[in-house]
Structures are given as structure tokens and as C-alpha cells.
C-alpha positions in Angstrom: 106.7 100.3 140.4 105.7 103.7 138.6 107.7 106.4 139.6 104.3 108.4 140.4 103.2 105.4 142.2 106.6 105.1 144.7 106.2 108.8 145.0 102.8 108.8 146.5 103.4 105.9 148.6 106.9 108.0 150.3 104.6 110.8 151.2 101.6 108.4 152.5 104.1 105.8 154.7 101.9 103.2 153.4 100.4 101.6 150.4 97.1 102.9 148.7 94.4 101.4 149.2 92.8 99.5 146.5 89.2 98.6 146.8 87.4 97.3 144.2 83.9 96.5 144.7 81.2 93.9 143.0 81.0 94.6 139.2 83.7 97.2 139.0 87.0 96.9 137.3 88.6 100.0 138.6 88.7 102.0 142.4 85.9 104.5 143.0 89.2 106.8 143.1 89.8 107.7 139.7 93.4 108.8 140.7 94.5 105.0 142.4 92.3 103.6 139.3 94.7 104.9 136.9 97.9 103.9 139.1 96.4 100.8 139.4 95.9 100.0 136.1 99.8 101.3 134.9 101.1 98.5 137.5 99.2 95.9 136.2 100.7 96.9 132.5 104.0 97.2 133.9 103.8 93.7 135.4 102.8 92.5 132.2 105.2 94.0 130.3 108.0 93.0 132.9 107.0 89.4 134.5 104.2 87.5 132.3 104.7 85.5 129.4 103.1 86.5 126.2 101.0 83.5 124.9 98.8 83.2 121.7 95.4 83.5 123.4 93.8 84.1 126.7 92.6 80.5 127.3 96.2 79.4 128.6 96.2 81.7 131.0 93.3 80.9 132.8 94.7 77.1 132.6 97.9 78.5 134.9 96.7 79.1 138.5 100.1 79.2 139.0 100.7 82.7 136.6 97.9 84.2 137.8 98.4 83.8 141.7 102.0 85.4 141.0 100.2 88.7 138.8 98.3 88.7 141.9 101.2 89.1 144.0 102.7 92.4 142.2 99.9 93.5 142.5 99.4 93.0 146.3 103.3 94.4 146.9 102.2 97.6 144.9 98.8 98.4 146.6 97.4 97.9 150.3 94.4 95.1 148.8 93.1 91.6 149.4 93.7 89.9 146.4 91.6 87.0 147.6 88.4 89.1 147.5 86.6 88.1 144.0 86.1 91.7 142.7 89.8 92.0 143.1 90.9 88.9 141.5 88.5 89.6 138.7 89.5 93.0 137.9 93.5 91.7 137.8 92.0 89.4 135.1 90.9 91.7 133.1 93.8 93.9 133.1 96.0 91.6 132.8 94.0 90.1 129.8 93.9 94.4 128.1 97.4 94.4 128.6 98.4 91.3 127.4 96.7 92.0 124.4 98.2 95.5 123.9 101.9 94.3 124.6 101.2 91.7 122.1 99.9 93.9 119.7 102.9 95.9 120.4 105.6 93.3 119.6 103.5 92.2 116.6 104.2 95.3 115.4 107.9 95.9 116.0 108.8 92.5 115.1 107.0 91.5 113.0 105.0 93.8 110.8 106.8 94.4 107.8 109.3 92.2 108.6 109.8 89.8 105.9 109.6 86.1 107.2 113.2 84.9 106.5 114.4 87.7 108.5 111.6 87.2 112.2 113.9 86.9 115.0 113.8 83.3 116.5 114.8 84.6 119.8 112.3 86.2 122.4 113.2 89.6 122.2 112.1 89.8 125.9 112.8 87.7 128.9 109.3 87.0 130.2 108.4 85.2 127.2 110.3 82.0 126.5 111.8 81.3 122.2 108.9 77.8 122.2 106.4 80.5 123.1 107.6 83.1 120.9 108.1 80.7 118.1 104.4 80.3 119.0 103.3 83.7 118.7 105.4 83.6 115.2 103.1 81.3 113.8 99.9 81.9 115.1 100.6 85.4 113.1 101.7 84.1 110.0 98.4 81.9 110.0 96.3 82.6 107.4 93.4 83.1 110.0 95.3 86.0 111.8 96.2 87.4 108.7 92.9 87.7 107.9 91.8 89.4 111.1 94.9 91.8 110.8 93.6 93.0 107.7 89.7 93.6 108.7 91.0 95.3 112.0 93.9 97.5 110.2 90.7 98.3 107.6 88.4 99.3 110.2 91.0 101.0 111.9 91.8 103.4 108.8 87.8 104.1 109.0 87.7 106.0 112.3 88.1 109.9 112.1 87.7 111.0 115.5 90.5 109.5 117.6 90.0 110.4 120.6 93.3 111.7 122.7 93.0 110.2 126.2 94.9 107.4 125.7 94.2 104.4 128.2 92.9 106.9 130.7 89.8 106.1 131.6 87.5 109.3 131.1 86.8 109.2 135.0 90.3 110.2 135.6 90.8 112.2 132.6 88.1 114.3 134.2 89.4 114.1 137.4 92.9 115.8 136.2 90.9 118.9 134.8 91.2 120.2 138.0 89.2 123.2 138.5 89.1 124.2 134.7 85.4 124.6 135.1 85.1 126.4 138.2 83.5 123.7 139.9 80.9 123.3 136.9 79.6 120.3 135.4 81.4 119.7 131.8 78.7 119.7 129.2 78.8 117.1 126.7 79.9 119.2 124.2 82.6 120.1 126.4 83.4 116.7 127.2 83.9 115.8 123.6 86.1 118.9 123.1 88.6 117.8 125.8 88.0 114.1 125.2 89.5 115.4 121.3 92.2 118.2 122.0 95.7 117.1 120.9 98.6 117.7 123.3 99.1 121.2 121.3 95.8 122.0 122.7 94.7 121.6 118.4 91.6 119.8 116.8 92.2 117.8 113.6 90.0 118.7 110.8 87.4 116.2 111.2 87.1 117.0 114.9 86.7 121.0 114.1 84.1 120.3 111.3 81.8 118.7 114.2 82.2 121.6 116.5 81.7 123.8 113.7 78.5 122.3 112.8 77.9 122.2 116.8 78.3 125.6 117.3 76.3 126.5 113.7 73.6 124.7 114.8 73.2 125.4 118.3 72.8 129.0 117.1 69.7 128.5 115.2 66.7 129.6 116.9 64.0 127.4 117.8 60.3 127.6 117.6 59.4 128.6 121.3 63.1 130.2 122.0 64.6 127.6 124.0 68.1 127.1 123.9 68.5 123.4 121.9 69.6 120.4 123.9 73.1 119.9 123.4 73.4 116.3 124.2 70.5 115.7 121.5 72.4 118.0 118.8 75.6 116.6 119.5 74.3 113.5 118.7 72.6 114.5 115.4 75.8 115.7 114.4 77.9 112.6 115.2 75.3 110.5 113.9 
């Protein structure tokens, strides 16, 4: 469990309660919706099998009743409820996907093929399936798909600095930075873009330079220009 999560649920004397309703993948509450969707990557990271796609999974009832289950001894739910159920899926599927990524990455990436560990390098995952994983990346299909992501990738200049926050809860943890105020959009993409040293990069001050320049210019009948519309002139 998340030390933030065992923390709140000391203070409570009980679980939170995580309600999830019809066509929501996340808690009203944007504060549980965050801690709920940490445990789900923790459980990932510490009980489920990493397997080359998505499909075998869904084809073990048996997996997906005991992700269920952490997820029930974390958080006062019904995991029965469909809602529930489906928003497990689809968190489990996001972090599957990112832990996969991850070990990609570590040990694999770069690493020339003579030299890939045979071993699982973590427990949840067995060697057969890892050995798995190991070829599904060297195909020359996934290959292929490495390099158009990893192109596409290098084509995005404004990366944004929230993380896997949602923006709900990266909101929320503003606090009362506003003074009760509604965050304009221009606002929101200022603190949606900040880096940890409270710093833009150059790409990012460029479009609030160009925000700022052209929210200055005066208009035909004197209204103050819509900042949502010149925002998006000036993203494009």
C-alpha cells in the first residue's frame, strides 16, 4: 500500500471509499482518484505478470479476480459492481503497459542481444514469459513501432509536467492559489507546463509570450480578446 494511502486510512479507522460510477474510470474525488490509481500501478508492478499483449489477460479470469482483490483490501469498494471491474481494467491495462515500457527500456534498449538477461528480472513475471516479452521486441514488427513512436515522440515540444496525475487532481492540489477563482485557460496551461523549478522551457515561454503579445492588442470595439480562442490560435 502507498504510504499516503496507509496514512489516510490510520487517521479515517477505515478504508476510503471508492465509488466509481457508469462511464467513469476514476472517483468523483479527485484526491481517492489519484490514490486509487497509484495502488492499481503498485499492484502491477508487484503481483501481475507482464505478458506481450492485453488479449491474455482478458483470457485469465483467474489474474483478474486476484487484481481485483488488492484492490478491494486497499479501498472500502464492491468490486463486483461493473463500473468498478471496468475501471480496474483499464488501469491495470495503463499500467501494464507503462511497466512494460519501463523494463523495455532498462533491459533492453541498448542492450546488445547476446548480452539480454534470460532471467526475469522480477518475480511476478515468470523466465517462459519474459523470454516472451524478449522476442516479441526483437520482432521486426515491434521494432518498427519502436521506431515511429520514439520519432513521434522527439516531435512534441510542449511536455506537459503533470505526470500521470490526472488534471482533476492536479487542480485539486492548487489549493487556494487562486483565491477561490476559476483558473483560466491560459492559466491552466501555465501550471499544466511549469517544471518542478517553477521554470518554462523555451518552447513553452515562446507561447506565453506570443499569448501575452497578443492579448495586448486592441480590438475593434475594445473588448478584451477571448483567451480560450487566442490560446488556441497560438497552439494551433
Amino acid at each position: 500500500m502507498g504510504k499516503g494511502l496507509t496514512k489516510m486510512t490510520r487517521s479515517r479507522g477505515s478504508k476510503l471509499p471508492l465509488i466509481i460510477t457508469s462511464g467513469r474510470t476514476r472517483p468523483t474525488s479527485a484526491l481517492i482518484g489519484a490514490k486509487f490509481v497509484t495502488e492499481c500501478h503498485i499492484a502491477v508492478r508487484n503481483h501481475i505478470p507482464v505478458y506481450t499483449h492485453w488479449k491474455k489477460y482478458r483470457k485469465d479470469p483467474g489474474l483478474l479476480c486476484d487484481f481485483y482483490g488488492k484492490i478491494a483490501g486497499k479501498f472500502s469498494v464492491d468490486t463486483k459492481q461493473s463500473p468498478v471491474k471496468g475501471a480496474c481494467n483499464k488501469h491495470l491495462q495503463n499500467g501494464v503497459r507503462q511497466f512494460r515500457h519501463n523494463l523495455k527500456k532498462k533491459y533492453f534498449d541498448g542492450v546488445p542481444l547476446s548480452e539480454v538477461t534470460t532471467e526475469s528480472p522480477v518475480s511476478s513475471t515468470t523466465n517462459k514469459d519474459w523470454l516472451a516479452l524478449v522476442e516479441h521486441w526483437k520482432s521486426p514488427h515491434s521494432i518498427r513501432i519502436s521506431s515511429i513512436n520514439r520519432t513521434n515522440r522527439s516531435k512534441v515540444q510542449l511536455h506537459q509536467t503533470t505526470g500521470s496525475r490526472s488534471y482533476t487532481a492536479h487542480m485539486e492540489n492548487l489549493g487556494d492559489s487562486y483565491m477561490g477563482k476559476e483558473p483560466s485557460p491560459v492559466d491552466l496551461f501555465r501550471e499544466t507546463h511549469r517544471s518542478k523549478d517553477d521554470c518554462y522551457s523555451s518552447e513553452v515561454q515562446r507561447v506565453l509570450d506570443e499569448i501575452e503579445e497578443e492579448m495586448s492588442q486592441p480590438t475593434p470595439d475594445g473588448e478584451r480578446k477571448n483567451e480560450t480562442q487566442v490560446l488556441s490560435d497560438v497552439l494551433g
